[in-house]
N, C-alpha and C positions, 0 to 999 in steps of 0.2 A: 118195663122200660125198654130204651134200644140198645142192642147189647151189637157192639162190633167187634166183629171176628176177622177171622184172616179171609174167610172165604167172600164173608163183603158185611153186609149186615141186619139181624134179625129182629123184629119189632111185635112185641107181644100186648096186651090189652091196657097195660096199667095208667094210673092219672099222669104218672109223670112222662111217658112215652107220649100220651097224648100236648103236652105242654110243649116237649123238645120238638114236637112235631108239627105243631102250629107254627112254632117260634123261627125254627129253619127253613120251614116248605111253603105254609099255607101264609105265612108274613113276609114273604123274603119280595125284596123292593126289586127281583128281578127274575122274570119268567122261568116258571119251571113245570117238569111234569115227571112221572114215570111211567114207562110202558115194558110192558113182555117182551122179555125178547127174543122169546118163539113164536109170539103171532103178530107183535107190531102194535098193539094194541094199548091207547092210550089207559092206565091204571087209574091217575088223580092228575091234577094242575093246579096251580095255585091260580090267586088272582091275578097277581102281575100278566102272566101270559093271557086271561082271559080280557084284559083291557087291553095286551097289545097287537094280540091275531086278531081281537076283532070277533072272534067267538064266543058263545054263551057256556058256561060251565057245563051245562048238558049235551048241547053240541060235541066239544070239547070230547066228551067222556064216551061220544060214539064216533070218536075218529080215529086213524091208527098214525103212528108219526109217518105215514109214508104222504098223508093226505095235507102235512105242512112241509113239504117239496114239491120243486116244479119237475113235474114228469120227465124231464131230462135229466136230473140228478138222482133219481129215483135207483137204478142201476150204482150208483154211488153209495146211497145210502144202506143198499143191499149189504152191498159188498162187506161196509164194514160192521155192521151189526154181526154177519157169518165170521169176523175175527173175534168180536167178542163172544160169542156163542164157543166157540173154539177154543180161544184162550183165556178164558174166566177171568180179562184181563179188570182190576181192580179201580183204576181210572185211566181216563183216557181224556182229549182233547183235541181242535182240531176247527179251523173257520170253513163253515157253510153256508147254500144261501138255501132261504127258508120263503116260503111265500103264505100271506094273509088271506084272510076271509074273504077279502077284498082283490086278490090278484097281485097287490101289491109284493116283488119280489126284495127280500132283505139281506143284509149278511151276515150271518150271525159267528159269533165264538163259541162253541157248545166247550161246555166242561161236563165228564159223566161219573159218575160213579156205580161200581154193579151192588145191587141189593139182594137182599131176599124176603119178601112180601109173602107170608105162608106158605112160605118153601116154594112157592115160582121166583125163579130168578130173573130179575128184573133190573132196569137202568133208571139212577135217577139223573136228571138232565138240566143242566142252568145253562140256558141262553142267555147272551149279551147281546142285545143290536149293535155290528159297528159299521153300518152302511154307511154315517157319515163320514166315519173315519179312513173308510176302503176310498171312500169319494176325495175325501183329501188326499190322500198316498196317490191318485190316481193324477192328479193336479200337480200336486210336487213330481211325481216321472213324469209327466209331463212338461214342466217349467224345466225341471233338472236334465232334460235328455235335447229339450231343444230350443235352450234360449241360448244366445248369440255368447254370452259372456261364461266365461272358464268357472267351472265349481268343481271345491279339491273336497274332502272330508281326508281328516289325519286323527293320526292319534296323537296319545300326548307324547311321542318321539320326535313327531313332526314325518313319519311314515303315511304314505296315500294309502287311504282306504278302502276309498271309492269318489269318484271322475265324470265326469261328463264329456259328450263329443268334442266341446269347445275347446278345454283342456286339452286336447289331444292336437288340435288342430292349433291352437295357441303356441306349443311347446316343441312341435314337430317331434316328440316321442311317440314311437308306437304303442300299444295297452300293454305288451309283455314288458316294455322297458319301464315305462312309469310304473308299472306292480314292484318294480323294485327300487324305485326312485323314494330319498328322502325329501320332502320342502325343502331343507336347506342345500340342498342342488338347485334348485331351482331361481333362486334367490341370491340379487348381489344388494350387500350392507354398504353402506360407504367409508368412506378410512376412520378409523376409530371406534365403530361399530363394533356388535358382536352379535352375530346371528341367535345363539342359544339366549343370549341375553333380551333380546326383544324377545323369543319366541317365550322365554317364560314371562315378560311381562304380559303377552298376550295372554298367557292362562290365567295371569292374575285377572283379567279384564280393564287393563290400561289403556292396552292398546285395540279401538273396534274400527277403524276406517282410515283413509289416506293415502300416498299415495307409499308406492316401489318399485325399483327397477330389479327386472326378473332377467334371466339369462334362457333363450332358445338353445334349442340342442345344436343348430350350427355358433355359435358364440354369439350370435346378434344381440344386443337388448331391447328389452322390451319396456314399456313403463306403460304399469299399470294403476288405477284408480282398483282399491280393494274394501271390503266390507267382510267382516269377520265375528262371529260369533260362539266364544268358548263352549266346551260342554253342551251342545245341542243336547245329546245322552253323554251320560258317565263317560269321559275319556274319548270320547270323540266330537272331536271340535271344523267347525266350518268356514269356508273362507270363498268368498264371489270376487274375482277380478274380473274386470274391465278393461281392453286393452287400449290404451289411449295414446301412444307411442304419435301417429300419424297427428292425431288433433292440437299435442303440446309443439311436435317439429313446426305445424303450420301456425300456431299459435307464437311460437320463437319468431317464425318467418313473418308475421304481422309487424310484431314490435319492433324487429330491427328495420322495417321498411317506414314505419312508423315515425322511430327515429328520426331516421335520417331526413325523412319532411321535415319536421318538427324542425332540423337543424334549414335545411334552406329557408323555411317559415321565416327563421328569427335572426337572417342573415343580416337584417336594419342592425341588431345590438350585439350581434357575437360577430368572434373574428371563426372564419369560418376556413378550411386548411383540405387538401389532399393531397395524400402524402403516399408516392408510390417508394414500399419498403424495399423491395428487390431492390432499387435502384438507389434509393434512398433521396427522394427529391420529394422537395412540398414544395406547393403551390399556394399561395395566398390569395382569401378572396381582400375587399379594398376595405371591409370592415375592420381589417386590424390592426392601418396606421389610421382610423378616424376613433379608434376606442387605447389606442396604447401611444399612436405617435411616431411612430416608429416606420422610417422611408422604406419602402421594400426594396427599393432599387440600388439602395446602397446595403444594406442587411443584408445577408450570407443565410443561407439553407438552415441551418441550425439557429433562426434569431429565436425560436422560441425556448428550450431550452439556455441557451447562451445567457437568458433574462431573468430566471427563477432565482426567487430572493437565497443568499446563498444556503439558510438556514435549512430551508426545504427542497433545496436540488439534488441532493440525494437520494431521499427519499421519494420524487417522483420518478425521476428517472428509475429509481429499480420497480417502482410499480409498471410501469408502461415495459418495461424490459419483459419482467414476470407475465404479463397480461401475454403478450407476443409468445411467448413458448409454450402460454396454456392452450391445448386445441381447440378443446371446447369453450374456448373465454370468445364473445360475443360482443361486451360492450367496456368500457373501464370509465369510472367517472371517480375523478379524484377534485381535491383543493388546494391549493398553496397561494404563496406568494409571489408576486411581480413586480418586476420594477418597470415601471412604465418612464418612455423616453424624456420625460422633464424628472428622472429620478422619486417621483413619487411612488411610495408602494401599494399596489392594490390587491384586494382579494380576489382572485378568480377561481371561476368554476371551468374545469377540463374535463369534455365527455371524447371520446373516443370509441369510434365503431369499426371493430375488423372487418374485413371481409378477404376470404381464405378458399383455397384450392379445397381438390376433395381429398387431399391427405392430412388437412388441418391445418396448413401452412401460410399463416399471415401474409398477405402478398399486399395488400391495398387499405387504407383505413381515412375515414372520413373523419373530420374533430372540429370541432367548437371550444372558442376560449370566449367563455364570459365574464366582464369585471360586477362583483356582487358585492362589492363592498359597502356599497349604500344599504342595499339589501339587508347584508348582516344585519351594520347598525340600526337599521331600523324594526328590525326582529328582536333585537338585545335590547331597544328603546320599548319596543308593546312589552313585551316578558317585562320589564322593570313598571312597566304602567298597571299591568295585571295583577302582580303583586302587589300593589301600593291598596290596586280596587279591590286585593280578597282582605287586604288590611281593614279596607273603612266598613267593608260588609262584616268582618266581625267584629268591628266597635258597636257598628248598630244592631247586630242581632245580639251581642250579647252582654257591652259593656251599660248601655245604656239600658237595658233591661232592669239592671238592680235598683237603680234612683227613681226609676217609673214605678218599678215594684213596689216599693216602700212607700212611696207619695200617693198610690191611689190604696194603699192599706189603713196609712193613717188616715183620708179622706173620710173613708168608711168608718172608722173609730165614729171622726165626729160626727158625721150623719145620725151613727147612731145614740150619740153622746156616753159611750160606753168609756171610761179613759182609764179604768184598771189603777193603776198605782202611780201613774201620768196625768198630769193636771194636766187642761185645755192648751194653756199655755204653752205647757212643754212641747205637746206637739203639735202647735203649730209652729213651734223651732224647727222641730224635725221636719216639718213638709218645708218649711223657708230652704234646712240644708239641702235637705232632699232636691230640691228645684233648683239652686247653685250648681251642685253637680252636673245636673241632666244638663244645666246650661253649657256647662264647662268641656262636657264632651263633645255637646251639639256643634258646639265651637272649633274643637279639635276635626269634626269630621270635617267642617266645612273648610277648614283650613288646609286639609291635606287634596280634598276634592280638588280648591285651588289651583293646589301645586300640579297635581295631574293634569288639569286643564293646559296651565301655561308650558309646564312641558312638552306637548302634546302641540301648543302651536308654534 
């Protein structure tokens, strides 16, 4: 049998050496061989390697491993076979690249172990092909080293691991500084957040894509589009930002120009207003004594405020108040009530667009007052019609089901003349009930349909 010793292992004639020896060497689903490793010389090989060099087992058995190397790595392979010859070292491993029958050059993972074959000492040798795998690592440092967008790898402290150019260039950190940099440096949460608190929901895998604002090493912020995936390997997790800072400013800078079209557009039905804050003067356009009534030329600077049903003057005023000291606040769209000049009260809609120095400083704002009060009412009239329509769809889908149900069961009774412990008679009571009812719903539906109609006109 094969007896393993310290010095490596000896293999004498018996059936079950021969069994252990099939079982591991001449069956193993991936290439292998032994050779001397005084003269280089191939000993045995299984199959696996004889389908995958491309070589015939005869072949095979007149080659030496130096003749499955490319001539340039040969000095390589020297080198380390003269340590194992030296250090009788036990196992060893190590990625090579190996080349076919064919020219064709591989990469392989050799794992070896030292033997002893009737007292020559010898190597047994399992190659792994991982060419495709070298070829993708080669693809990811590639993608990873020169694509435009930041990639961080952390651990689960949230500590950089390893970085890419972009990152560097992203963040304005040099690599000594970011080697000491935690993610949560880098990262602003917004009020009520908690940094550790997302970051563990990200391990949970909650949290995989979206957006964040990131903080550059001069205080600038950044906003980024991110894509995250926990655990690539055990404890180290991945994260791809995208710096979109520029595309959301100009995309802000649409809308608000957007706006404020939108507001000249619809200057026929809104009253339309600018209102210089410094100074504190508005101007009115002429839509909002033909929508409220109200003479401009006798009206005082503040008619609109002045006008707000008293219920809700409070609380618009301090939203527009608020909106004005927020820097970053861009638009304010609020609702209340009006008292329009014949004392009627109507519902309006108030949009409001800052426009601000470059310290944040409200200085000018454009605004629109619209009366929606019909509007409402007639959004509160569909919702009340909508409801009535999911009423009659489930009378017919489901009340009127049971009286149809029953009437085409007894039918079927009598088709078949089958009547069980019911006389003929009897059920043809039940189908008379039966079809009163269906009647009586049919009725009901039609009656509410009705009523939606004439509301409706």
């Amino acid at each position: 049998m094969i007896n393993y010793t310290q010095g490596g292992i000896e293999r004498n004639g018996s059936i079950s050496s021969e069994v252990m020896y099939r079982d591991l060497f001449l069956l193993n689903p991936q290439p292998m061989w032994v050779y001397d490793v005084e003269t280089f010389e191939i000993l045995n090989v299984n199959e696996a390697a004889v389908r995958h060099y491309g070589y015939s087992r005869e072949e095979f058995l007149h080659l030496t491993i130096k003749d499955l190397r490319p001539a340039a790595d040969i000095p390589i392979l020297v080198s380390a076979v003269k340590k194992v010859r030296k250090y009788d070292k036990l196992y060893s491993t190590g990625v090579y690249r190996h080349q076919k029958k064919n020219g064709t050059i591989i990469d392989v993972n050799i794992q070896s172990n030292i033997i002893y074959i009737d007292g020559r000492k010898a190597e047994l040798v399992l190659a792994t092909d991982i060419t495709e795998k070298c070829k993708a690592d080669e693809k990811f440092k590639a993608i990873f080293e020169h694509t435009r967008d930041a990639i961080i790898i952390c651990d689960d402290d949230g500590n950089c691991l390893d970085y890419n150019v972009a990152l560097v260039d992203m963040f304005g950190y040099s690599r000594q500084e970011l080697d000491q940099i935690n993610l949560f440096t880098l990262l602003k949460v917004r009020d009520g957040e908690n940094s550790h608190d997302l970051w563990k929901r990200f391990l949970k895998g909650e949290i995989r894509s979206g957006k964040m604002h990131l903080i550059h090493k001069d205080g600038s912020l950044i906003i980024g589009s991110f894509n995250a995936k926990p655990n690539i390997l055990p404890g180290m997790h991945l994260c791809v930002v995208t710096d979109i800072t520029e595309k959301v400013l100009k995309s802000k800078a649409l809308i608000v120009s957007n706006e404020r079209y939108k507001l000249i557009l619809n200057a026929a039905n809104e009253a339309i207003y600018d209102w210089d804050i410094e100074r504190d003067k508005v101007e009115w356009g002429t839509g909002f004594k033909d929508i409220f009534g109200y003479d401009l030329a006798v009206y005082n600077n503040h008619i609109w405020s002045d006008n707000i049903y008293h219920e809700d003057k409070e609380r618009v005023v301090r939203e527009i108040s608020e909106a004005l000291d927020d820097e970053s606040r861009e638009m304010l769209v609020t609702e209340c009530r009006y008292v329009k000049c014949d004392e009627r009260v109507a519902l309006v809609e108030h949009r409001i667009i800052f426009l601000r120095n470059v310290n944040g400083k409200a200085i000018r704002a454009v605004g629109s007052v619209r009366d929606i009060t019909d509007y409402k009412q007639n959004l509160h009239r569909i919702q009340l019609q909508n409801e009535q329509l999911k009423e009659i769809a489930w009378i017919q889908s489901h009340v009127v089901r049971a009286p149809l149900t029953r009437m085409m069961g007894l039918v079927e009774l009598l088709k078949m003349g089958e009547y069980g412990d019911l006389g003929k008679e009897e059920i043809l009571n039940l189908v008379q009930q039966s079809a009163t009812e269906l009647d009586n719903v049919i009725k009901e539906i039609v009656n509410k349909a009705d009523k939606v109609q004439s509301e409706d006109d």
